[in-house]
N, C-alpha and C positions, 0 to 999 in steps of 0.2 A: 457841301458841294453838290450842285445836281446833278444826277445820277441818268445816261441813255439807258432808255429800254432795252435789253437781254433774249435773245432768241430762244428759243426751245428745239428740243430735239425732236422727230414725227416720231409718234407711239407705233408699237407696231402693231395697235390693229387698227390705223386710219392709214388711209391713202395719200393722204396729203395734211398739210396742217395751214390754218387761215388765221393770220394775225391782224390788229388796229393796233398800230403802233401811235400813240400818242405821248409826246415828251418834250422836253429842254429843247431836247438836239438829238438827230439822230446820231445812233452807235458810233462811238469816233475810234471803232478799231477798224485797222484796216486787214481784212481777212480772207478765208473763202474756204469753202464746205463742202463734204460730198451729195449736199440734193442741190436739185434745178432751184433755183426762186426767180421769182415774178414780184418786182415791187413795182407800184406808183405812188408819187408823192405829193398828196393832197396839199399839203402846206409847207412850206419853208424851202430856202434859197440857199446856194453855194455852190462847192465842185466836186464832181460828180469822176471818180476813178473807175477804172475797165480793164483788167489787162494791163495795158499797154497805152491806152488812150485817158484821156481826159477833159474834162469841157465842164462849165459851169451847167447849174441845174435851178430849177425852179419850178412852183404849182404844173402838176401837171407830167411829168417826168412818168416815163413808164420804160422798165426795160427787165429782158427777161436772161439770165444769167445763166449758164452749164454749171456742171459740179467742178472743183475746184481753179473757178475763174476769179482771180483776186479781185473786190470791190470793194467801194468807200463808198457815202455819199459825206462830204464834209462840208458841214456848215461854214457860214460867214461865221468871221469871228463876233459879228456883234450877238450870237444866238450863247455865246459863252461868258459875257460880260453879268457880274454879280445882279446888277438889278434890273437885264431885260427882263423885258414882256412878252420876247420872242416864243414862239412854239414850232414843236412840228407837228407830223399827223402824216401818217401814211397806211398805208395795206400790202401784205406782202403774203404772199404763198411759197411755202417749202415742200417740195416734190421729190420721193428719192428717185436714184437713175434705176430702179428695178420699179416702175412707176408700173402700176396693176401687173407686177410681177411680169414685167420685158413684152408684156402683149402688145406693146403698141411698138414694139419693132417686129414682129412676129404674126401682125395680121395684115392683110391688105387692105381692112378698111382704116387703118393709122399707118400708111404708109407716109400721108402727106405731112401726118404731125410728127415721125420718126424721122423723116429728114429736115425739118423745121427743130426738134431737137438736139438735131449734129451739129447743126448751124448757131445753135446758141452758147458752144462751146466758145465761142467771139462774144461773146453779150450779143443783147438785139435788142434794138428802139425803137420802140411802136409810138407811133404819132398819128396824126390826122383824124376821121373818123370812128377810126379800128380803135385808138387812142381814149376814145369818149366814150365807146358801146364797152370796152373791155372793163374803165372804168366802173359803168354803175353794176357791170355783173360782178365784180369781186364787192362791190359794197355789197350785193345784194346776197353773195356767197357768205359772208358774217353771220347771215340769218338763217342760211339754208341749214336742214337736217337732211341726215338717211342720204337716200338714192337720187335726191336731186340734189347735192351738194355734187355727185361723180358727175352727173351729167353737166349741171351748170359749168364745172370745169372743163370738160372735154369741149364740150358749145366756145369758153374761150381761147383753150389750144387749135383748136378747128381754127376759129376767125383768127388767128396769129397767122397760123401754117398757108389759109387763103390771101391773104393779104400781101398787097404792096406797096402797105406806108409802114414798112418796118424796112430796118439797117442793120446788118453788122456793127460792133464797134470796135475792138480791137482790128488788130491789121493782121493782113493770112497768113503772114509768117509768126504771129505771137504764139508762146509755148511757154505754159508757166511752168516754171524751173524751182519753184521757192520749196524749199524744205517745211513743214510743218511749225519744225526746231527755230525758222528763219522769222515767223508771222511780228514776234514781239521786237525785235532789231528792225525790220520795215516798217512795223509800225510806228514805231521811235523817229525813223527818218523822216516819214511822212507827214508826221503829228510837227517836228520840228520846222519844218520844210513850209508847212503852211500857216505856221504863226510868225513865219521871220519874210518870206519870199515876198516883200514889199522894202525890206531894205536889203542888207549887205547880208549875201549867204555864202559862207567861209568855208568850203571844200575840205577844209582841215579838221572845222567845227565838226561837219556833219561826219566826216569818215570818223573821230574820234568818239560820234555818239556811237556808231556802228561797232566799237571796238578795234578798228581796223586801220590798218597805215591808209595813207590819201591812193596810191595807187592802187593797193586791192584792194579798197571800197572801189574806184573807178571802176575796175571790173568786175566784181561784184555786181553793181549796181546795174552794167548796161548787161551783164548777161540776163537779168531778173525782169530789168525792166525794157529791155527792147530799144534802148536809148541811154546814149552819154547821160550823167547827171546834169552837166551845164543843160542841156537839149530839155531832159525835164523841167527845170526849173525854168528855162524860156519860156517850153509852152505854156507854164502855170501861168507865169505873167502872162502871156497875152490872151489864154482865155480870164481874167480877171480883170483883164482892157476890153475884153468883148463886151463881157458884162455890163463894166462903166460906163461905154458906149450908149447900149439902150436902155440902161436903168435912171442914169444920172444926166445934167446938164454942164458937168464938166467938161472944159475945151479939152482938146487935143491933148497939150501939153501937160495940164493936171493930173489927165489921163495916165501918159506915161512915167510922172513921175508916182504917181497912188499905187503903181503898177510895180514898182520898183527899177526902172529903167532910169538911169545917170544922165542921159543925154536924149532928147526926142528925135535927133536924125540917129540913133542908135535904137529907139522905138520904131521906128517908121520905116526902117532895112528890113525889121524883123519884123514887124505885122505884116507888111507886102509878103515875105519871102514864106509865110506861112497860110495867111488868107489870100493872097492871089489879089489882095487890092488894098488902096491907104486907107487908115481909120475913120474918113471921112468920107470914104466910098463904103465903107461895113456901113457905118450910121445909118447915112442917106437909105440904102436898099433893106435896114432891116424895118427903118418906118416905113416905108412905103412895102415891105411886105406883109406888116402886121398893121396897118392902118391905123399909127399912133401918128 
């Protein structure tokens, strides 16, 4: 079986530590750690967990995480099929929260990237421009030694901290609750959750993988994750509709049933009631915003 890439822990006489993750698939636990990371993901597609939030990911994905912010990035299932050809590839940096031993909440010239740190306690998505320059400097930190590997770094906290083509991603009231003891039971949900949530997902099934009667997994579940189970498992389908939307040439209706939806006016309640327009209003504006 193929095997994701494995993290490391930061030594303790570097300041930070700078991975290439090249693999199958990336890491399909769903986790979270005491340093800051910074990943973007040079190659491979799926959905992309935060906290509380969720949304499909693909080339180009950058977002920068607090210390114990629960994340996934989870492959499509075809990157898990015995004889893809699929791969991934990404770069990630692991920063502890005593990052140059707390000087950078402690002096006034990183006051900007100390509050740009509080803030990533939500995750943050760096896109547009800032998106492409942060990119070639973490490639180019791979090579760095010594004392421009610090600076090169702080050069990309700085350009986060000034920037505003970055997002929050979790929601302001998220507060991860999860025991340590808990990571391997969520991860069981999770992993189950996204190899079936295209047909029929059994509220019983998943509490019994949890160990748990159906109502104390129910709350279980919404205290951990900021939302009812059904609500999760909603949003999974329809960002997995978003997706189809601009990746594929499937109508509407294909759409919601690939998606796991029973009925397309029971698709089409719920894409409006969450996107703010019909699946045929997503399409239309994201061609015409990416000029496909």
């Amino acid at each position: 079986m193929k095997k994701p890439v494995k993290k490391s822990r930061i030594p303790e006489d570097k300041a930070f530590v700078v991975k290439e993750l090249i693999a199958p698939y990336f890491d399909v636990n769903w986790h979270f750690h005491s340093e800051y990371q910074l990943f973007t993901a040079l190659e491979g597609r799926g959905t992309r967990f935060i906290g509380d939030h969720m949304q499909s990911f693909r080339e180009g994905d950058m977002v920068l995480t607090g210390p114990n912010l629960p994340h996934l990035w989870r492959n499509d299932q075809a990157y898990f099929e015995p004889d893809s050809k699929l791969r991934t590839h990404g770069i990630v940096v692991y920063f502890p929260e005593d990052f140059l031993r707390n000087s950078v909440f402690e002096l006034e010239e990183f006051e900007s990237i100390a509050q740009m740190l509080k803030k990533s306690q939500r995750g943050i998505a760096i896109f547009g421009e800032t998106n492409r320059w942060i990119k070639s400097q973490m490639q180019a930190l791979l090579k760095d030694k010594g004392i421009e590997r610090i600076l090169r770094f702080l050069n990309i906290l700085e350009k986060i901290a000034e920037s505003n083509e970055c997002k929050q991603i979790a929601h302001v009231d998220y507060i991860n609750t999860h025991k340590e003891s808990e990571k391997d039971r969520m991860g069981l949900v999770y992993e189950y959750v996204m190899q079936h949530f295209q047909n029929k997902v059994s509220l019983e099934n998943v509490a019994a993988l949890a160990n748990l009667s159906p109502s104390a997994f129910s709350r279980f579940f919404k205290a951990r994750v900021n939302k009812s189970f059904s609500d999760f498992l909603t949003d999974l389908r329809i960002a997995h509709s978003c997706k189809l939307l601009h990746e594929t040439d499937l109508n509407i209706s294909e759409i919601a049933y690939e998606s796991g939806f029973l009925t397309l006016s029971n698709f089409n309640k719920l894409f409006r009631e969450r996107m703010q327009k019909t699946p045929g209003e997503y399409r239309r504006e994201f061609f015409v915003s990416y000029g496909s």
